[in-house]
C-alpha positions as CSV (number, residue, x, y, z in Angstrom):
1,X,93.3,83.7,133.6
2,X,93.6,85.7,130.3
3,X,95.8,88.4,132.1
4,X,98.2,85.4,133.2
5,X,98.5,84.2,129.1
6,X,98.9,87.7,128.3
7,X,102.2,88.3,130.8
8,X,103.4,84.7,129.5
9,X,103.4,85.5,125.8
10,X,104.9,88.9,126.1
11,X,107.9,87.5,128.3
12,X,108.2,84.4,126.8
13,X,107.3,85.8,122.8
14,X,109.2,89.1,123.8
15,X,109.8,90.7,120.3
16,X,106.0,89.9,119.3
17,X,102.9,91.7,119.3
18,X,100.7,90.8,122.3
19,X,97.0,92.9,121.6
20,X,94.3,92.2,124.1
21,X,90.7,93.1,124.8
22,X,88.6,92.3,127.9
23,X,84.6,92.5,126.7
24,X,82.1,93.4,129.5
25,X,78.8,93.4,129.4
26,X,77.9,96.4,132.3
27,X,80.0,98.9,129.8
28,X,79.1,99.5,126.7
29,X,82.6,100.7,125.6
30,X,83.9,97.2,125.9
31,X,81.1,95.4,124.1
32,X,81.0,96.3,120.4
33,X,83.3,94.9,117.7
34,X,84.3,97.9,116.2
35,X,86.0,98.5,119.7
36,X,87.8,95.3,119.6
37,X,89.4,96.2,116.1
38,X,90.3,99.5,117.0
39,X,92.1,98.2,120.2
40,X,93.7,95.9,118.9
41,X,95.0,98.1,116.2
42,X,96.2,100.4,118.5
43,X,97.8,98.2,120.3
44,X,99.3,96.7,117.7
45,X,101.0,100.5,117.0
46,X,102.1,100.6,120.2
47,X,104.5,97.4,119.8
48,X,105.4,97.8,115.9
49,X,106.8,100.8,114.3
50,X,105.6,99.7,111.2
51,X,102.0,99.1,112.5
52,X,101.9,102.3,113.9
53,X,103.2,104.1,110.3
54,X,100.5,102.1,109.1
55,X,97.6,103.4,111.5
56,X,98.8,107.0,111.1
57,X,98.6,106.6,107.0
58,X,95.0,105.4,107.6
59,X,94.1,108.0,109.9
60,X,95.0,110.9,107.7
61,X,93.7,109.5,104.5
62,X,90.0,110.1,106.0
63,X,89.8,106.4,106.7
64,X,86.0,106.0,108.1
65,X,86.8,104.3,111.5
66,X,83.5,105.1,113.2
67,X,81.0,104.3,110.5
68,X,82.6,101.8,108.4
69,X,81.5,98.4,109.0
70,X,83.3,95.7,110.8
71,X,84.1,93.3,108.2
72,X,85.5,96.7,106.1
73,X,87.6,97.7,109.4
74,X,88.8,93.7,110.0
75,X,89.9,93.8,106.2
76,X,91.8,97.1,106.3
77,X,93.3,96.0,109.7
78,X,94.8,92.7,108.1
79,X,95.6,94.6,104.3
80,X,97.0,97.7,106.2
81,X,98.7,97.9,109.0
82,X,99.1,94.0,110.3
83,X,100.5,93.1,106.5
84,X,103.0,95.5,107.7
85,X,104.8,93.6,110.8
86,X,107.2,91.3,110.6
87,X,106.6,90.4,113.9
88,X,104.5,87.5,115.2
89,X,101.3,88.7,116.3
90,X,99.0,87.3,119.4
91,X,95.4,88.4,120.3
92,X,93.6,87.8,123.6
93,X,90.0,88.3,123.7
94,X,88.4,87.7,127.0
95,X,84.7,87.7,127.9
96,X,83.5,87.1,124.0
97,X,80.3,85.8,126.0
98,X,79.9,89.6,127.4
99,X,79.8,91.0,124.0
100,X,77.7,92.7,122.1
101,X,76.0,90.0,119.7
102,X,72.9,92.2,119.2
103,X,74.2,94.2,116.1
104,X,73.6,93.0,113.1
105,X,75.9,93.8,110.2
106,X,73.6,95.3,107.7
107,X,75.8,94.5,104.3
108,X,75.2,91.2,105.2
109,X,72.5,89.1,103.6
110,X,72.4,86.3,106.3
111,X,72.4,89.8,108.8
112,X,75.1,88.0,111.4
113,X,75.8,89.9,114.2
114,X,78.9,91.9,114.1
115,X,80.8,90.0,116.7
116,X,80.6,86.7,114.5
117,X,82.0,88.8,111.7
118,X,84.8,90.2,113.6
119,X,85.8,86.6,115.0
120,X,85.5,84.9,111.8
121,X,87.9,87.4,110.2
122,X,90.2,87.7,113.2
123,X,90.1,83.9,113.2
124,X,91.2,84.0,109.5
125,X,94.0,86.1,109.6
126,X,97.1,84.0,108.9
127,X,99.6,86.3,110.9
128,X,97.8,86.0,114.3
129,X,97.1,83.4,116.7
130,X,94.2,84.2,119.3
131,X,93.3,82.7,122.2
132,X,89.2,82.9,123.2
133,X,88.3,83.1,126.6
134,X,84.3,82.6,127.0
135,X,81.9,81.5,129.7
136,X,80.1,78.2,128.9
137,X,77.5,80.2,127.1
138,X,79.3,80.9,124.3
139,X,78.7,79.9,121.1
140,X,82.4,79.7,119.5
141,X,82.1,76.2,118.1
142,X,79.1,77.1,115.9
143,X,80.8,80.6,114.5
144,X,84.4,78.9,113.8
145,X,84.1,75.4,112.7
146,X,86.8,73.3,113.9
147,X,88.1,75.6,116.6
148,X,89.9,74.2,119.0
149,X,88.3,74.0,122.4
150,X,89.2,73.3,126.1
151,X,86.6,74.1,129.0
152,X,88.2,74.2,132.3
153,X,85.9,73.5,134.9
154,X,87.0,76.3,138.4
155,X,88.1,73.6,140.3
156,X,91.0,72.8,137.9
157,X,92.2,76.3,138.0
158,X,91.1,78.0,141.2
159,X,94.2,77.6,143.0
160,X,96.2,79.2,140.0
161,X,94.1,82.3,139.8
162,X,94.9,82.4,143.7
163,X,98.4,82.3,142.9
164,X,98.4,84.9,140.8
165,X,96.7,87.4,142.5
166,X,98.1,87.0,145.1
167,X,101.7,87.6,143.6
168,X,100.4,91.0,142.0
169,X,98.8,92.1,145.4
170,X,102.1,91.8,146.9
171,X,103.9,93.3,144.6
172,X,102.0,96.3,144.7
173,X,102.2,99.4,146.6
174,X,99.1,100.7,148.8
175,X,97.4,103.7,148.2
């Protein structure tokens, strides 16, 4: 479903930045915050000149990308190189439920796990509009009050997922 939204905001949003990140909970590359910012900036690079100035300017003024926490990264993401595009700018974060919600972030004195951090910041940002994809297990309504919500049961959108597959399987060329 999230890779369907994703093709329909970069055709029909086609001078914007689309950044997307698929979490999973079997690798643990594609579980932790910090790798959600740092995809997303990248991405964000990779559509944007001036994001990708941006990024470079960081990167060789010893910004501390690895250890620096998340609500320090989020920050320099939206002061650095987002504030940078004029562009409008889209995030798609699929699988929040498959996160990593065990670390804590240690500056904080309520000691919130990371991923609330990052979502409440990313949530903040006024340039960017997300879209949250999450099994029923998720606990978005309690991190971001007031966020809109729509739970789609399979049966209403089984037969599109079908649909789409299907088109990308026959499109594509066997091995």
């Amino acid at each position: 479903m999230s890779a369907y939204f994703i093709d329909l905001l970069k055709t029909r949003y086609s001078n914007s930045i689309v950044a997307y990140f698929f979490c999973r909970s079997t690798q643990a590359e594609l579980q932790q915050a910090r790798d959600i910012v740092r995809t997303l900036a990248f991405q964000c690079g990779e559509t944007d000149i001036a994001v990708r100035k941006e990024r470079y300017r960081l990167r060789h003024k010893d910004f501390p990308a690895g250890a620096a926490k998340i609500d320090y990264l989020t920050e320099s993401l939206r002061r650095g190189p987002l504030s940078k595009s004029e562009k409008e700018i889209f995030f798609v974060l699929d699988g929040i439920d498959e996160a990593n919600w065990e670390i804590k972030n240690s500056l904080d004195t309520r000691k919130r796990p990371e991923m609330e951090m990052l979502l409440r910041c990313l949530y903040e940002l006024p340039s960017v509009r997300m879209l949250l994809v999450s099994g029923p297990d998720s606990r978005l309504e309690e991190i971001i009050e007031g966020i809109p919500t729509k739970i789609t049961p399979m049966s209403q959108n089984k037969h599109d997922i079908k649909k789409y597959i299907q088109h990308f399987v026959g499109k594509s060329t066997p091995m």
